[in-house]
N, C-alpha and C positions, 0 to 999 in steps of 0.2 A: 849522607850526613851533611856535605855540604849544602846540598838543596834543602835541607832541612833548616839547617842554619838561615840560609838567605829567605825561606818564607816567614821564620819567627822574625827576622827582622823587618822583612817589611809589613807584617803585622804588627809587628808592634810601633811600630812609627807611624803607618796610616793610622793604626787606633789612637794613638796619643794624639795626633795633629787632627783628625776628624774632634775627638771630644772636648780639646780646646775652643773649636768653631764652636759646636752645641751651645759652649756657655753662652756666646754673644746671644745663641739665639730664643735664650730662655724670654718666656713672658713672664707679665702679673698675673699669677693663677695656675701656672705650669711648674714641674718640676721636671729637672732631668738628674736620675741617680745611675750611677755605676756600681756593676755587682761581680765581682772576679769569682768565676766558679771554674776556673782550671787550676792544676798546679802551675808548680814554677817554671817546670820546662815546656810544658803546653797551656799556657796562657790561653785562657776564653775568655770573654767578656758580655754580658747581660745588661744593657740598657735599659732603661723604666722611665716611662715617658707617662707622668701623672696631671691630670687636669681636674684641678679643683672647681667646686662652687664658684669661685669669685673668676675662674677662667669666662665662663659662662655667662656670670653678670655684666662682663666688662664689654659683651655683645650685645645685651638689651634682651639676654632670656634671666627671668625677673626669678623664675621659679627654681626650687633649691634642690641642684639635680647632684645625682652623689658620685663621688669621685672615678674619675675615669682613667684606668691605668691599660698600658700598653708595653709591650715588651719586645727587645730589638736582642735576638741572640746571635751574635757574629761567630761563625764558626770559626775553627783554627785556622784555616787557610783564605780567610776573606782579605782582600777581596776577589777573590777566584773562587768562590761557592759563594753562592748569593745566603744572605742575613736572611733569617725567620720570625716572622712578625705575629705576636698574637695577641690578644686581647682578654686582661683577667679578669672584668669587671662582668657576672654575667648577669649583672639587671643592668647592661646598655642594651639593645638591640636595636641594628641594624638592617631594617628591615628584615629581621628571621635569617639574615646572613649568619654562615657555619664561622668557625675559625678559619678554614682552609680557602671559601670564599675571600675572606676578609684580608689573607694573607695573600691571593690570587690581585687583588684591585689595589692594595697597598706596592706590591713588589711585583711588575714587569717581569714575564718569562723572558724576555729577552736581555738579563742583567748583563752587564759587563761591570768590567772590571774601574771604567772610568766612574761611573755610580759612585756616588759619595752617601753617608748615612744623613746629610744636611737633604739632601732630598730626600730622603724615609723620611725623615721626621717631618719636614714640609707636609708629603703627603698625607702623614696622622694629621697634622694641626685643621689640614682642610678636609681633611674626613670628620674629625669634630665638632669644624663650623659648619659644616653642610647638614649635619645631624642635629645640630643642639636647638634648634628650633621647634624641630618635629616631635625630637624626643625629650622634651622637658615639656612641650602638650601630653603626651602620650605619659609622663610620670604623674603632669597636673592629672591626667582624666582618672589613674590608678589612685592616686594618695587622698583627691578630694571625690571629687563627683562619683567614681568607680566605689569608693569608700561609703558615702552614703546611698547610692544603690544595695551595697551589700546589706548596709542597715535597714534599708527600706524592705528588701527582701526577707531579711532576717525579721521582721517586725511583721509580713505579712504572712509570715509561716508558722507563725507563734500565732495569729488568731486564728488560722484555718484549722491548725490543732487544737486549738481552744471551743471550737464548735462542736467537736465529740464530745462523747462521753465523760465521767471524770470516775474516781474509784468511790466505789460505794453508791453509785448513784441508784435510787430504787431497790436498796437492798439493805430493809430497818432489821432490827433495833437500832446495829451499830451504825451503818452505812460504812466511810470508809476513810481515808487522809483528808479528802477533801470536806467532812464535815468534822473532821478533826480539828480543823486549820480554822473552819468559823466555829467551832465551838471556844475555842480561847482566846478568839473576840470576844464570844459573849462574854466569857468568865472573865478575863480583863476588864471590859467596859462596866459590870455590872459589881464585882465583889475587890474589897481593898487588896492591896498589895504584899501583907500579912498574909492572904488566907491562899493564895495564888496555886500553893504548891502543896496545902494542907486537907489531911478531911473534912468537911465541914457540914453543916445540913443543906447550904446553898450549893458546896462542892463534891460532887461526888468524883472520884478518880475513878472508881471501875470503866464511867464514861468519857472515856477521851482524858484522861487529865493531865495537866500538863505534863511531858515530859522531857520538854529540852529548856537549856539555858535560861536565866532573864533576858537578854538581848532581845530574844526572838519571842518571850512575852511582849515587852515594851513594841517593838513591831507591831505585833497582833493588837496592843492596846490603841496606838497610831491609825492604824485602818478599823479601827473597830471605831472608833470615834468618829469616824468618818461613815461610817454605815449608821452610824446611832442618828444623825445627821438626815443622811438620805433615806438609807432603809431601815429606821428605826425594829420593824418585825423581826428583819434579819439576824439581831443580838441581844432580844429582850431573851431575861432568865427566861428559863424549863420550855418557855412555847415556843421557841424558834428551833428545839431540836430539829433537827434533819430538814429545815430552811435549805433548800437550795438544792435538795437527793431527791426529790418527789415531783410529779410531773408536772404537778399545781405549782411548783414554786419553782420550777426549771428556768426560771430565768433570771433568777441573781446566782447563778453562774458567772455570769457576763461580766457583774460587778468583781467578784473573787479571782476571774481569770486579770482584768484590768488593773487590779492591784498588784499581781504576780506579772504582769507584763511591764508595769510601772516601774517596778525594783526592779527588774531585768537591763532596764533604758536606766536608770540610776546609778547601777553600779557595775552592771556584770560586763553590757557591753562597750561603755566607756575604757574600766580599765583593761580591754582586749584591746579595745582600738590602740591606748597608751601603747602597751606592750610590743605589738606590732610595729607602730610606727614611731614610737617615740623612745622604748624602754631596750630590754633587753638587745630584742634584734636587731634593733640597732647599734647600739653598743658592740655587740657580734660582727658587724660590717654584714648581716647579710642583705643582700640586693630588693631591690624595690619589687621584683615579682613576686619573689618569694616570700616576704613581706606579706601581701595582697594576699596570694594563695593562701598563706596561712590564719588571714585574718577571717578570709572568704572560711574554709571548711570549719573551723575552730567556730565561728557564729551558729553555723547551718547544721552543724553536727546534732543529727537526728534525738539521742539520749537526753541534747541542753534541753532542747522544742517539747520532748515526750513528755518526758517526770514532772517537769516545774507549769507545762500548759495542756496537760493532757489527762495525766494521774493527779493530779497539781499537789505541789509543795511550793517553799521560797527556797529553794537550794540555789537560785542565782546571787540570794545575798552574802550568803556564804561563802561560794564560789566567787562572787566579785572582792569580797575583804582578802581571798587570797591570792587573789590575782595583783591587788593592791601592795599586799605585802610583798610579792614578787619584784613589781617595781622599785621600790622601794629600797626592799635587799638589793638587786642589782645593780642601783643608783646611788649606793653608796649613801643608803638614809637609814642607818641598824634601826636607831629609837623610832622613826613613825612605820618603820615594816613589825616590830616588834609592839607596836598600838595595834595595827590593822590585824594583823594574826591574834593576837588576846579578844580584837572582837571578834573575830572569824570562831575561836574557841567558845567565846561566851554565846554567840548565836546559834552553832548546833558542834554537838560533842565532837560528832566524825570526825570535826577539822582536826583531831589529835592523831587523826591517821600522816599528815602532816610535818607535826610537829617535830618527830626526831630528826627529820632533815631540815629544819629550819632553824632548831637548835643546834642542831654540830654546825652549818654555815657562820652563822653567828656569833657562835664561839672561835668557831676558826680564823675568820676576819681579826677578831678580839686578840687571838692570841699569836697569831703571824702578820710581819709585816715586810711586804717585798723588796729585795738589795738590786738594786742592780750597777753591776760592777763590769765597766768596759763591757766584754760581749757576754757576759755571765748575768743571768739573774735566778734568782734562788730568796728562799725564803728563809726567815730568821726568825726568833724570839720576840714579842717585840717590847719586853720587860714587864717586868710585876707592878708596877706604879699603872701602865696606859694598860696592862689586863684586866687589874681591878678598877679602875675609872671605868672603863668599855662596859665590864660587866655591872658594875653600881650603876648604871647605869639604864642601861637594859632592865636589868633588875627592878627597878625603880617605877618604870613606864610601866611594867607590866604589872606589878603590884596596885599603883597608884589603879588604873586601867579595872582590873577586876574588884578592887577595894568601890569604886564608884556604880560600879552595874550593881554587885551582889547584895550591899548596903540596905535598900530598900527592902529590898526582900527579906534579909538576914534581918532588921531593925525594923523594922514598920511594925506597929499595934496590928490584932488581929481581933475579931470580932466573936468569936467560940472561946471560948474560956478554958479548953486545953490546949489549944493550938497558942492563946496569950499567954499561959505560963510555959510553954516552951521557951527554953533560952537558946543565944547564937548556936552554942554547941549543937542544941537539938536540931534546932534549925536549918545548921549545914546539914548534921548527916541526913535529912530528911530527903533535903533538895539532890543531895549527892544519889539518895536511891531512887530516885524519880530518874534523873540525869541518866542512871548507869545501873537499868535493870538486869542482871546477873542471871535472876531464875527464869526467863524465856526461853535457853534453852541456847545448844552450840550455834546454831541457825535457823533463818525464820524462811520456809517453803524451801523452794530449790533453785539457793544463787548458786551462782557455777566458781564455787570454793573448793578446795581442798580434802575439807571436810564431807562437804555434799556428796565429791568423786569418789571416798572411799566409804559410805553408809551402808551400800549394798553387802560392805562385808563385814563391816562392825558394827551395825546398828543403831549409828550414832548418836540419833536424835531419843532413839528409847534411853542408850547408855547413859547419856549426860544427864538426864534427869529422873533416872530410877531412885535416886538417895543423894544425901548429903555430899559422902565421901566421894563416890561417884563424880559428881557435879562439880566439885571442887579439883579432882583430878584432869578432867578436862580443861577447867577452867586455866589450871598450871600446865599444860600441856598444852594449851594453843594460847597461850602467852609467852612461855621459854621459846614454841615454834617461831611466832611472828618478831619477836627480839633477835634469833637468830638470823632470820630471813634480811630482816635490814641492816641488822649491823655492818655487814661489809661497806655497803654504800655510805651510810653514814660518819663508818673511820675516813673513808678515801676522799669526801667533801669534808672533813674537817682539816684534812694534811692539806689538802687543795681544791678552797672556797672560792672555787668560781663561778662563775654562772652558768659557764654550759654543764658544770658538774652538779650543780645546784637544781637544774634542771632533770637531770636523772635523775639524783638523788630521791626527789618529791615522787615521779612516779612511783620509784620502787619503793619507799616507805610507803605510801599509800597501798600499792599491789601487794605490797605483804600482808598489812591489816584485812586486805578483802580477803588476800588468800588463805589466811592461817586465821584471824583473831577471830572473839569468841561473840557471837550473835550478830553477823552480818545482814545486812538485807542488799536484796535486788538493787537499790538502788543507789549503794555505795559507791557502785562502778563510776559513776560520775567525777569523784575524786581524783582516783588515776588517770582516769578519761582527762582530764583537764591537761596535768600537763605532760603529756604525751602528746597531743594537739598542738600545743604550743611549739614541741620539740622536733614539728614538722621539720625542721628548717635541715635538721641534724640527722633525723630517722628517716624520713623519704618517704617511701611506701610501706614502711612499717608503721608510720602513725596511722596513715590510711587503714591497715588492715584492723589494725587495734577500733579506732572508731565503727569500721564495719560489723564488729565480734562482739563489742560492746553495746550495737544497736539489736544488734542478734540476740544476745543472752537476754536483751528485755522483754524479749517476745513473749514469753507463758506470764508475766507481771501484766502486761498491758493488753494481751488476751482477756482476762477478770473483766479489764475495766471497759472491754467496749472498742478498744483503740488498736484494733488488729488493722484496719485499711488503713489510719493514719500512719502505723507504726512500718508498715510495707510498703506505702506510698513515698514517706520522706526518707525511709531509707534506700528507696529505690534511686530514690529522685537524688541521694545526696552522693549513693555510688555514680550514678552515671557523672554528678560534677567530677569524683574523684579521680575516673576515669579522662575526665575531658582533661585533667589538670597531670595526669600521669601521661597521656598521649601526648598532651601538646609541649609539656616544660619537661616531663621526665621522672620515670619513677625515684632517680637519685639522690640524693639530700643534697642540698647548699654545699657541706663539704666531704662530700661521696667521694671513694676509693676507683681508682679506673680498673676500666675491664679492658682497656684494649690490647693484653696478652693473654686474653682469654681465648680457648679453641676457636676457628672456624664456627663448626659445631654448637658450639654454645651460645656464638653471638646470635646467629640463626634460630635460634631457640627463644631466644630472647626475645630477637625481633617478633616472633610468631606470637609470642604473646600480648608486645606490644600493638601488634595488628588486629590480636581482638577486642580488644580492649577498646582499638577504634574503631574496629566496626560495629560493637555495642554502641555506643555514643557517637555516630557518624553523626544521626539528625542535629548535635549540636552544631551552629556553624563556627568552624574553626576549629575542629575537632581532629582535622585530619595532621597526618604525622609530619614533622620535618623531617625530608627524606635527606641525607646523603649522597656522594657515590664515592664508593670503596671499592679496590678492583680487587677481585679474588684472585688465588693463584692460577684457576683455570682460564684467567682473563675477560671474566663476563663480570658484569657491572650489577651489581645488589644494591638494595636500600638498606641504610641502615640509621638505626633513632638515633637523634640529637642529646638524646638523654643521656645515653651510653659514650659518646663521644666526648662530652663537655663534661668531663671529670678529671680532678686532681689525683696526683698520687702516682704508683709506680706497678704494683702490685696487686692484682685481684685477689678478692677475700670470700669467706662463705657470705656475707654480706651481702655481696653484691648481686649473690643469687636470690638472697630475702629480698633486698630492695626492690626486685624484678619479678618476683613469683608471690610472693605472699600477696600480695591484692585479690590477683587471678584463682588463686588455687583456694580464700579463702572464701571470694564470692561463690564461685562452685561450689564448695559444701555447706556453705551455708542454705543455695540454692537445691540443692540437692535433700538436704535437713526438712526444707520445708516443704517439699514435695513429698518426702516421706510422710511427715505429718497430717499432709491433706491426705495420699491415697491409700495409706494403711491404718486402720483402727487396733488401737494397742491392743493386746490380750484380756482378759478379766484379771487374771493372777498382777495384771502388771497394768495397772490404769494410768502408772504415771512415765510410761515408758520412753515419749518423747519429750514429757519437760524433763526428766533425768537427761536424757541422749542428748539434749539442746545443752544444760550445766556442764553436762560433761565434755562438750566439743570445746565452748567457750572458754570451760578452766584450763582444758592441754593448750588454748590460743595464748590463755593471759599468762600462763605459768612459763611458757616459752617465750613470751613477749619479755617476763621480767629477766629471764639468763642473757638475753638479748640484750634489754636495759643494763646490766650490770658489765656485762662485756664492751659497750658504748660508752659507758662512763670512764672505764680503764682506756680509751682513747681519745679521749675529748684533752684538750692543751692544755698543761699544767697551769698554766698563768692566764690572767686577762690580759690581753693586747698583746700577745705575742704569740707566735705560730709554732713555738716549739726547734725550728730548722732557723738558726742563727748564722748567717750570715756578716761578710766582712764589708760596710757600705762603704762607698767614698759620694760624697756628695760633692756635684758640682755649682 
């Protein structure tokens, strides 16, 4: 006891006298905090040795390099056990240096007792200035130049997709989306704005007729004017049908894809780059790699490339209004994320797959406002006066917003004399059943739904449209379904409107509507695809698998259209980045659970799979693993991945078995799906045996992907800017 006594006192006297020195030794641009995480009778103490942007500038590194923190834990008996030094910031890197390295070059095997922590931290500050040179080039090459490679890439993988086939092509009367897309050029450029959405003798609906929003008339009418311009044949009434599907006019393709690559450079990949680098993720603190990585697969993601330049639609405008909104919502801007989302609505209906989680965020912001009280914070009420302003507000924009697109349409003279005596009244509901066709049926071919999975034994597609009643009961039966599916998420982002919550929330209300709501198509997937990508940072190697399943489930879609090498080409192409990007940074998220009390056995397992991974994508250079060394109990020296190392937390979770097998195990059967498809010929009884077997893999990926999502959401930080684990600071 008395040794006991005399080590707490000279611990705690060197600590008090050591931390007094520190202050002298602080810079402009450094901080040094103190973090007590022992009790009272065993006092520890936790040093943070933070180096800001302006530490940096004040060297003549010009470029905005993000916060660099270090951590100094003094055990109880220091100074007689040497202090452990580690490094939180994981977008610094140190030349590919471990933690353990980093702690080996900072802190001398040979400590003694006479070591003062005025030396550790000397040694941080000159491991900082030795670095901040190299690695604020190495952030500049990521943020700018690495950034527009990724766009240049991105931009040349969207025309080599562009050079196939497109849907419908050589296949009249109708042909297919792509002569859908110019035909409401023509009917924009050529008939008023009254008859748009009406029957008319100029207008026929059976062919192609409008049937999404004004927005994305006005669109069509934009580039239709522009072809009227160029390629006037392209958009003259009745004789330009199937312009551009026939072999003779195969090449104002070119012009149709260049429009659809235009709006892509306009809006989709701008606000990706925002989000990336300027919005969310950062907001989140997370790291400059991770950042990149995510900007990098989120671009390249095979499904954006396929549908919008391959099958071609504009789903990038859509998708960039909600990316927009995103930032927006996150940046603490409700009224212009609640503009960008009302256009995202008014240019194609989907975007209401959306909506409920963009509504409960919204409202939740509105009607909680954060307390923070000494080391408490918590949410509050935050009165009826700033709810109802918040929401008059919102309110307002959005009203104003759809009152300006619909107008024209709703009000404009029309040229047929029953379509002119049609009033507003008629007039909405007209546009409303163009918009939101009911009698198509529960689903259209075989998306990998819900529905689709259990057809084989209820017969679905007969049942929903045998009769009224029929039709109608499904209709309430896969609407109560998809209302229940999201509700959870959407209460838990309303109690707490954050953004990592905000982030779940979107996928799983979108993955509901594909899963359950009533006349989905193939290419819905796009929706949840979006932010699921996004929430690379948070999921790890679950966004990865999601993107791979989802490039998979398009296969019998863009089979039709011609684009089966593109579609196995860049999905190949975009596995092996995923691959290069799981081997080399780590299958685990930004803020991934640790495994390192997980078996022997299992780490080993892990690794094994991390090594094929790299040996698939060896030919990339820099492909190969950061190795380790960990010494086993039998005392031989193993590799082990840097991925699995460099995680927070205490606890292993089933998690962290997804984060580490779901890539591998979903490339495999995806790989394995399509082998079956090439060497076995379905039955006659069964001709649709593997696009069924294809819906059906994809729906158990996406339907497990959303319990996964909902499970993610219940752990992501109750607040923005704060970690959950409150601690007692003393700042010096």
């Amino acid at each position: 006891a008395h040794a006991a006594a005399t080590r707490q006192r000279i611990f705690t006297s060197r600590t008090d006298r050591e931390v007094k020195q520190l202050r002298d030794l602080q810079l402009p641009g450094s901080s040094l905090q103190v973090f007590q995480v022992g009790s009272r009778d065993d006092p520890r103490f936790d040093i943070r040795v933070s180096f800001q942007p302006e530490y940096f500038a004040a060297r003549g590194v010009h470029h905005t390099c993000e916060p660099l923190t270090f951590w100094i834990h003094l055990p109880s008996d220091y100074p007689y056990q040497v202090p452990l030094v580690t490094c939180d910031s994981l977008a610094w890197s140190f030349s590919a240096l471990s933690r353990d390295n980093l702690w080996l070059r900072i802190v001398p095997d040979d400590w003694t007792p006479s070591e003062t922590m005025e030396m550790v931290v000397g040694k941080i500050r000159n491991l900082a200035d030795d670095q901040a040179v190299a690695e604020a080039k190495a952030q500049a090459f990521l943020e700018i130049p690495g950034t527009a490679w990724v766009i240049l890439g991105a931009v040349f993988c969207r025309v080599i997709v562009g050079w196939g086939g497109h849907s419908g092509f050589g296949a009249p009367p109708m042909y297919g989306d792509f002569e859908a897309q110019r035909h409401w050029k023509e009917v924009t450029v050529n008939l008023p704005v009254g008859d748009w959405y009406f029957p008319t003798d100029s207008n026929d609906l059976q062919y192609w007729g409008l049937d999404y929003p004004p927005l994305t008339a006005y669109h069509s009418l934009l580039v239709g004017r522009v072809f009227q311009v160029t390629v006037p044949d392209a958009v003259s009434l009745f004789s330009s049908r199937g312009f551009g599907s026939t072999d003779s006019t195969a090449w104002f393709r070119h012009w149709m894809r260049l429009s659809a690559l235009l709006s892509d450079l306009v809006l989709f990949i701008p606000a990706l780059a925002f989000f990336c680098f300027r919005g969310l993720l950062v907001a989140e603190g997370v790291g400059e790699r991770w950042r990149s990585r995510c900007f990098c697969l989120a671009a390249l993601c095979p499904p954006f490339l396929l549908i919008d330049h391959g099958h071609f639609q504009y789903n990038c405008v859509a998708l960039g209004l909600v990316l927009w909104t995103i930032n927006f919502a996150s940046g603490r801007r409700p009224l212009l994320a609640a503009l960008c989302f009302s256009c995202a609505l008014l240019y194609k209906q989907t975007m209401l797959y959306f909506a409920p989680a963009i509504f409960a965020y919204l409202l939740g912001n509105s009607w909680w406002t954060v307390v923070e009280d000494n080391d408490r914070v918590y949410r509050h009420f935050a009165g009826a006066r700033t709810l109802l302003q918040n929401v008059f507000c919102l309110g307002c924009v959005t009203i104003l917003t759809f009152s300006l697109v619909l107008a024209p349409v709703l009000l404009s003279a029309s040229s047929g004399s029953v379509v002119a005596a049609a009033g507003p009244a008629q007039r909405t509901a007209q546009l409303l059943r163009r918009i939101f066709p009911v009698d198509r049926g529960i689903y259209e071919d075989f998306v990998a739904n819900f529905w689709v999975l259990i057809s084989p034994v209820l017969k679905l597609r007969n049942a929903a449209t045998s009769g009224e009643s029929s039709k109608q009961f499904w209709l309430m039966t896969s609407t109560a379904t998809t209302l229940l599916a999201f509700l959870p998420s959407c209460v838990d982002v309303f109690f707490h409107p954050t953004r990592r919550r905000l982030m779940m929330s979107l996928a799983q209300s979108s993955l509901a509507f594909f899963l359950f709501s009533w006349q989905v198509h193939e290419k819905a997937i796009l929706l949840p695809l979006l932010p699921v990508m996004l929430s690379l940072p948070f999921l790890g190697g679950v966004s990865m698998t999601f993107g791979l399943v989802a490039s998979f489930s398009l296969l019998p879609l863009l089979e039709k259209d011609g684009l089966t090498v593109q579609a196995l080409t860049s999905t190949l192409a975009w596995l092996a980045l995923a691959c290069f990007v799981a081997s080399r940074f780590g299958f685990m998220s930004h803020a991934g659970s640790s495994v390192k009390h997980l078996s022997f056995k299992a780490k080993v397992w892990m690794l094994m799979c991390c090594n094929m991974l790299a040996t698939f994508c060896h030919s990339i250079p820099g492909a190969d693993l950061v190795l380790l060394r960990r010494r086993s109990a039998g005392g031989m020296w193993i590799p082990f991945p840097e991925a699995v190392e460099k995680l927070a937390g205490t606890h292993p979770t089933p998690s962290d078995y997804l984060c580490v097998l779901s890539l591998p195990v979903a490339g495999c059967c995806c790989g394995a799906l399509l082998l079956l498809r090439t060497a076995v010929t379905p039955p006659m009884q069964f001709p649709y045996l593997h696009t069924y077997t294809n819906s059906a893999f994809s729906c158990l990926v996406f339907a497990s992907s959303f319990v996964l999502l909902l499970a993610a959401q219940r752990r992501q930080p109750e607040f923005d800017g704060f970690s959950g684990t409150e601690r007692k600071v003393k700042n010096l």
